[in-house]
C-alpha positions as CSV (number, residue, x, y, z in Angstrom):
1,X,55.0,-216.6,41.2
2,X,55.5,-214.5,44.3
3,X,55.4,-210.4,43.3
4,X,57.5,-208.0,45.1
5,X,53.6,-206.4,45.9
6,X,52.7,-209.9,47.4
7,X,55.7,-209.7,49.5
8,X,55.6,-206.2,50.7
9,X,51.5,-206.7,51.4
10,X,52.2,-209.5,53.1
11,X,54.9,-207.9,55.5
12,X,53.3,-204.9,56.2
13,X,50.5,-207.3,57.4
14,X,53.2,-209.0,60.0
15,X,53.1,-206.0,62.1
16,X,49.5,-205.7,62.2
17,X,49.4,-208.6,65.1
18,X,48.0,-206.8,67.3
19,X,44.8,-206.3,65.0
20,X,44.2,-209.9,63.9
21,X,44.7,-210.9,67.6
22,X,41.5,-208.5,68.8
23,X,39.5,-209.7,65.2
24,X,38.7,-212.9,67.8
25,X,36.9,-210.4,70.0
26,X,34.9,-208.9,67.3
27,X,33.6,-212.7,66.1
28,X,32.9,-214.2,69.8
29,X,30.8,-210.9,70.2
30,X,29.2,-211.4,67.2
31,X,28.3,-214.4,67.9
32,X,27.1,-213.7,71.0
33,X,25.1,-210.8,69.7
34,X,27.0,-208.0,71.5
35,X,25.6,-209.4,75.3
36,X,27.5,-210.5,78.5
37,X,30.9,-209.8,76.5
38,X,33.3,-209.8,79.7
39,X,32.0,-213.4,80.5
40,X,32.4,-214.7,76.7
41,X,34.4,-212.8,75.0
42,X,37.9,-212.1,77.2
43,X,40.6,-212.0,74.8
44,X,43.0,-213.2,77.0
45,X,41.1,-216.9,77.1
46,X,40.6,-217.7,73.7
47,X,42.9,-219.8,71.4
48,X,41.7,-217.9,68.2
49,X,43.8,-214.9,69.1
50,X,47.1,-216.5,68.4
51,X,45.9,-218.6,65.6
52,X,44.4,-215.2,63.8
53,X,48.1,-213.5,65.0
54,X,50.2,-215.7,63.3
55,X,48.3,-215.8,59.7
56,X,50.6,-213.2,58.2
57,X,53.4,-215.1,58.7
58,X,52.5,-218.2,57.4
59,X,51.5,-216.4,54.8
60,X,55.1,-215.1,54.2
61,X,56.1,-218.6,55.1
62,X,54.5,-220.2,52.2
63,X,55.4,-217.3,50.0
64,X,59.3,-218.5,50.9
65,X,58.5,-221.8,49.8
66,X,57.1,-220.9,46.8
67,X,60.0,-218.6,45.7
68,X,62.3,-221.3,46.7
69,X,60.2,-223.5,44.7
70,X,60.4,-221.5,41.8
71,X,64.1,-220.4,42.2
72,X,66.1,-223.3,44.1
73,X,68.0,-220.5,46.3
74,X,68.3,-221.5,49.8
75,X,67.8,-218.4,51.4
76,X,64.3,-218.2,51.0
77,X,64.2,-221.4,53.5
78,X,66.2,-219.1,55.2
79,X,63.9,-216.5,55.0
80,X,60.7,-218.5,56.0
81,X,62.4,-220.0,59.1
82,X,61.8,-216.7,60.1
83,X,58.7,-216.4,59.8
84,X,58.3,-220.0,61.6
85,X,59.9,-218.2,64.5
86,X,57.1,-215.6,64.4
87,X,54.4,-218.3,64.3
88,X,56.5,-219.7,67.6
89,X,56.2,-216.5,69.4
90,X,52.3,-215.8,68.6
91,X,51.4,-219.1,69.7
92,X,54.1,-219.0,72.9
93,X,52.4,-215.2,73.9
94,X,49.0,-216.8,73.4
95,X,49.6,-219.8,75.3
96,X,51.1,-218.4,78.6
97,X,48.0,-215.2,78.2
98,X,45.4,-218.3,78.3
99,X,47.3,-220.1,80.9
100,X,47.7,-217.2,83.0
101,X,44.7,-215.8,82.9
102,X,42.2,-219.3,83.7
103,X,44.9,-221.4,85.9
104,X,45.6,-219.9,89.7
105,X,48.0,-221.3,91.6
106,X,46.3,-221.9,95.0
107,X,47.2,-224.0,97.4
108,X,44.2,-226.3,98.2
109,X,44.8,-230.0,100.1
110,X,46.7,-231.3,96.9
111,X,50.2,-229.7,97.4
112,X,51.6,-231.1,94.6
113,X,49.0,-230.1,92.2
114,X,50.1,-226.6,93.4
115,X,54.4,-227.3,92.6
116,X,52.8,-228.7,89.5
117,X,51.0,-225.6,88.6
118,X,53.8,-223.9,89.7
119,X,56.3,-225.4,87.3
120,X,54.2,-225.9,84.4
121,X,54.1,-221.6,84.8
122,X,57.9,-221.6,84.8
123,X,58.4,-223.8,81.9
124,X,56.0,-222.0,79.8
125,X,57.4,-218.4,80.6
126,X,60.7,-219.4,79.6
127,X,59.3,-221.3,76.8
128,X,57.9,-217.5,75.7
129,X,61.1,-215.7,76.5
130,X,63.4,-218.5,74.0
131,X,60.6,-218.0,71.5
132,X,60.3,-214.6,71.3
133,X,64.3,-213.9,72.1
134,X,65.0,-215.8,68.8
135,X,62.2,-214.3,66.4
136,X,63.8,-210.8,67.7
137,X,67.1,-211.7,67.0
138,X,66.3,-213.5,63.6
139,X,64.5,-210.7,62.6
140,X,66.7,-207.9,63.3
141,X,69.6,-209.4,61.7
142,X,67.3,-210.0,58.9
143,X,66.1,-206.4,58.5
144,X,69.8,-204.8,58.7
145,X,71.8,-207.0,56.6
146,X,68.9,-208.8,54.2
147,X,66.1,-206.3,54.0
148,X,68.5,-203.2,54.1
149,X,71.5,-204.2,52.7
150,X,73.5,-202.9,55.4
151,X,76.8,-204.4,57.7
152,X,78.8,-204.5,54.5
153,X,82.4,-205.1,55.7
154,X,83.8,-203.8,52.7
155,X,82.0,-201.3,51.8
156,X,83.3,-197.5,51.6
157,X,80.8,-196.1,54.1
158,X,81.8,-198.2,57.4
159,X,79.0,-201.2,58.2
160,X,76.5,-200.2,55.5
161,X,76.9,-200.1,51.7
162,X,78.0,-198.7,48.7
163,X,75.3,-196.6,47.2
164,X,72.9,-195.1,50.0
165,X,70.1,-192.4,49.2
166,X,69.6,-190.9,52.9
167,X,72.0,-189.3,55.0
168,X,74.8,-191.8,56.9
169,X,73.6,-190.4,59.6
170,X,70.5,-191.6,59.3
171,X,71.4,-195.4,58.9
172,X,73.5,-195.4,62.1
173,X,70.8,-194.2,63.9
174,X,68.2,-196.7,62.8
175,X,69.7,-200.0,63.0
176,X,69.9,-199.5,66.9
177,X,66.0,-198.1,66.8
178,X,65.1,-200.8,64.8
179,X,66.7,-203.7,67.3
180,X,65.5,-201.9,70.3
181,X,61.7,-201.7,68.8
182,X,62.2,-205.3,68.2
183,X,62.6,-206.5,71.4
184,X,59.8,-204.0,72.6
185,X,58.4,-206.9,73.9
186,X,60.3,-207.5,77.0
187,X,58.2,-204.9,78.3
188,X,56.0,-207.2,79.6
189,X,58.5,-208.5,81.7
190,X,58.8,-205.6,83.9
191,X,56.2,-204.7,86.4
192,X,54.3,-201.4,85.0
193,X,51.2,-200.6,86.7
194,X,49.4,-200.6,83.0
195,X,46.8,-202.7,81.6
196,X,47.9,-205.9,79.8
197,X,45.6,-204.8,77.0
198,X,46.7,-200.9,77.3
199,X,50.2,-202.1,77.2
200,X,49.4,-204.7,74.2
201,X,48.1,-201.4,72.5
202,X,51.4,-199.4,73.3
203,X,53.6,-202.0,71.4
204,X,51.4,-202.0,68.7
205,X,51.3,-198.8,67.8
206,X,55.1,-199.3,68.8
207,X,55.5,-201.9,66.1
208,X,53.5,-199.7,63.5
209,X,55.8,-197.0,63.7
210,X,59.4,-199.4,63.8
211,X,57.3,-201.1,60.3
212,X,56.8,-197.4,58.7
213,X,60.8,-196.7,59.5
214,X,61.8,-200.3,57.5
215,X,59.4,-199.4,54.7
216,X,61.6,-196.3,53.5
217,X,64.6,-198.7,53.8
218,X,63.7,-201.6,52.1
219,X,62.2,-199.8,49.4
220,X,65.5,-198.2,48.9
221,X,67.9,-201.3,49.3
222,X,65.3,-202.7,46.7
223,X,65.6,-199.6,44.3
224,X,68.8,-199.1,44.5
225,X,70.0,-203.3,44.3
226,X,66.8,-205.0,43.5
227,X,68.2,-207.1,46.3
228,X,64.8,-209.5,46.3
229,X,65.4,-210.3,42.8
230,X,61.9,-209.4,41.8
């Protein structure tokens, strides 16, 4: 059976991306014994570093599947269908970093090798954008109303819930940081003269810090309700 400790292990994990993604770098180095790293070793071009990003959630996936297993309640599908949304944005980012960063558009003598190129880049940024667009959303809603316990239309303080341990205050003012940090991502859409990697970094430690606010919570909503029924 799936532990409330399995659960929450395996969550915190989900917002460590960022540092599954560069474990890739750290085997193709090894492997090449630490030499000529910027000609083997570019993050940006290996397939690993999505595959390694999306573990933690389908470790969460299969934990869903076991507690629905176990318990027959739907939302746990719910709950991992999630997390398949996750795995759909890792993969999506991965994909259009690898395509972007080996495939140039130039015009040669084939011009419709170039539209095709063209396109193909189109399709796959908007593939990312749907991807990630709905694991935000998903997740969001998830974290206020599931994870929290919050958005409780009948509940005496307005859009949260009965019993609370922190100040009302404090509620109303983290749902909107938590949604906002969610969609951190759409950073990359504008043009900031920063790194890709720097800026990767940024909405890590970004995503660390939206995890740590969560934590205090979900452990509350679980306290208080025991609202994952461990």
């Amino acid at each position: 059976s799936v532990e409330f400790r399995d659960f929450f292990i395996a969550d915190e994990l989900n917002s460590l991306a960022y540092s599954f993604w560069t474990l890739a770098y750290f085997f193709c180095a090894y492997s090449w014994h630490w030499e000529d790293l910027g000609a083997h070793c570019s993050v940006m071009q290996m397939w690993s570093t999505p595959v390694l990003a999306s573990v933690p959630a389908w470790w969460r996936l299969l934990q869903c599947i076991r507690r629905y297993k176990d318990s027959s309640e739907f939302v746990h599908l719910q709950n991992g269908c999630k997390y398949i949304t996750s795995i759909a944005a890792a993969m999506t980012t991965g994909t259009r970093r690898i395509y972007r960063k080996s495939t140039t558009c130039v015009l040669y003598y084939f011009l419709i090798t170039y539209l095709f190129c063209l396109i193909a880049f189109l399709w796959l940024k908007i593939l990312w954008i749907v991807a990630c667009s709905i694991n935000s959303a998903y997740t969001s809603i998830w974290d206020i109303k599931m994870d929290w316990g919050l958005l409780r239309p009948n509940s005496r303080h307005y859009l949260l819930r009965n019993e609370l341990v922190f100040y009302k205050w404090a509620y109303y003012v983290a749902v909107p940081i938590n949604v906002l940090l969610r969609f951190a991502w759409t950073l990359n859409l504008a043009n900031f003269a920063i790194h890709p990697q720097l800026l990767g970094f940024i909405l890590a430690v970004v995503e660390a810090l939206r995890r740590l606010q969560w934590n205090f919570f979900r452990l509350e909503n679980e306290h208080l309700n025991n609202c994952g029924a461990y």
